[in-house]
VEXDREN-2710 file (C-alpha; in Angstrom, 1 decimal):
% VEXDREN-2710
k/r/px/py/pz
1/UNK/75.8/-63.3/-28.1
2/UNK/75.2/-59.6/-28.9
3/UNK/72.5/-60.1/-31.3
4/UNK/70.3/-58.0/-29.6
5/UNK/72.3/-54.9/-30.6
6/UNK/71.8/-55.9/-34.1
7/UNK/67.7/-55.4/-33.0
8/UNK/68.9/-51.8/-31.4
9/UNK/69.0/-50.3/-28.2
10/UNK/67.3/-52.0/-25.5
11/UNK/65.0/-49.1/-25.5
12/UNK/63.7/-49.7/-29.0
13/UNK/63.2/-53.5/-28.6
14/UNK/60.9/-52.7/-25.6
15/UNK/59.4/-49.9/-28.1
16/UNK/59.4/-53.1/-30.4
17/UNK/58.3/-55.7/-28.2
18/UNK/55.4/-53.4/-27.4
19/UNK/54.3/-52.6/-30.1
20/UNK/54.0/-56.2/-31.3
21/UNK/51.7/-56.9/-28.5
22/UNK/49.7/-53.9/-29.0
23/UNK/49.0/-55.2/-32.5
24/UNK/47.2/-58.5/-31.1
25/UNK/44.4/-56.3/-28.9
26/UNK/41.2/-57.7/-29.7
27/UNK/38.8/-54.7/-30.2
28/UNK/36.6/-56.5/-27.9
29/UNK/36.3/-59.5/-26.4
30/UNK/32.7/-61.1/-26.2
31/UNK/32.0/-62.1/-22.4
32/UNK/31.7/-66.2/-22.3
33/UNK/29.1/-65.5/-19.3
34/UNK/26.7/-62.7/-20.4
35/UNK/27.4/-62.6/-23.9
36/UNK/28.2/-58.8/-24.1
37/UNK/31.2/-56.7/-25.0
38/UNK/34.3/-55.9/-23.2
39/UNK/36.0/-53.3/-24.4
40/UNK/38.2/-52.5/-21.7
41/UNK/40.9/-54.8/-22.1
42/UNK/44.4/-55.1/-20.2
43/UNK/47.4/-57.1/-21.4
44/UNK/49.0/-60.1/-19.1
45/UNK/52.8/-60.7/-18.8
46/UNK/53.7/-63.5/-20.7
47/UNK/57.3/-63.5/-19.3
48/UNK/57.5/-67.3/-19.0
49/UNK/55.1/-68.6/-20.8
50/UNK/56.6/-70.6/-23.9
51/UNK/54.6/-70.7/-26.8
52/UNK/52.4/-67.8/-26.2
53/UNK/52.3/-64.4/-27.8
54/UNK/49.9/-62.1/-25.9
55/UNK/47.2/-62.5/-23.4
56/UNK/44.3/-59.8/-22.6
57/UNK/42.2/-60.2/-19.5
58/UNK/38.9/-57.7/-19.8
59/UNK/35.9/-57.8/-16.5
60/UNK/32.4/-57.4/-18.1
61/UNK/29.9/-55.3/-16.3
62/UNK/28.3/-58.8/-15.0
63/UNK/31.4/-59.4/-13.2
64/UNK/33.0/-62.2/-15.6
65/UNK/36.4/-62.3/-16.3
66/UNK/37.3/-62.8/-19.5
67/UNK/40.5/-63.9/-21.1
68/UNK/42.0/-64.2/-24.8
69/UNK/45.4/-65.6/-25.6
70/UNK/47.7/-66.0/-28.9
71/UNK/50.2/-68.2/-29.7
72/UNK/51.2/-71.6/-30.1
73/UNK/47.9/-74.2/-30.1
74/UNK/49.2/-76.2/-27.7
75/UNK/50.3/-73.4/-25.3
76/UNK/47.3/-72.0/-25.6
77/UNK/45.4/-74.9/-24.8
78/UNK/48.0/-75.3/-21.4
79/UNK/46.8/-72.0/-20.8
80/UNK/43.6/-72.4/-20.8
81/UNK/43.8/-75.6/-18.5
82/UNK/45.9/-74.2/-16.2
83/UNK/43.5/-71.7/-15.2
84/UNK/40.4/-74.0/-15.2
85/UNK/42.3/-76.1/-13.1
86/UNK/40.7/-74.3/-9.9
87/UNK/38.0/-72.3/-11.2
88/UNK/35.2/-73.5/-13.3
89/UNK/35.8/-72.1/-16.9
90/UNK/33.9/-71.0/-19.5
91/UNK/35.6/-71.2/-22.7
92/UNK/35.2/-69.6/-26.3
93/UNK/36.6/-68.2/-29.4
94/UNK/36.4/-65.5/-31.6
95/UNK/37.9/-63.9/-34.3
96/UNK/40.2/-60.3/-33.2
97/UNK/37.0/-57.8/-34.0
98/UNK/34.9/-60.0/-32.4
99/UNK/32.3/-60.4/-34.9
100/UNK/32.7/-64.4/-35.0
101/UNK/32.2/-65.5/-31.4
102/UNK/31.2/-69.1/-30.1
103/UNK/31.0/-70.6/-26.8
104/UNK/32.3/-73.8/-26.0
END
């Protein structure tokens, strides 16, 4: 216990915690429906979800929502399947600029 004063005030690990996420925003994401870019792109809480790192949820102008998550492979996956699990789901990947895009 009482590590976390070693990482500074609680203010400056949110200021850290932030910024860490910040760094994962995909410039775009590439909408798995339409094909076109989302560039307005929110994060998701991932209080609670083990294994993953950030997730970012962007709606393309043909009304698609489109998701991207980081982490763990395997909690990433979970992720994935949990929210196909009562919605059909397109899925895709792409690289952070999204340049490299494919649809699965």
């Amino acid at each position: 216990m009482g590590q976390a004063k070693n990482r500074g005030t609680q203010a400056e690990r949110i200021a850290q915690a932030q910024a860490k996420i910040e760094e994962s925003r995909p410039e775009k994401l590439v909408c798995n429906g339409c094909g076109g870019d989302v560039t307005t792109i929110n994060p998701v809480s991932t209080r609670g979800l083990r294994g993953i790192d950030a997730i970012w949820v962007g709606q393309c102008e043909c009304g698609q929502t489109t998701f991207a998550a980081s982490g763990e492979p395997k909690a990433v996956d979970a992720f994935f399947f949990a929210l196909s699990e009562n919605s059909e789901l397109t899925l895709g990947r792409q690289n952070k600029d999204g340049a490299e895009h494919e649809t699965a």
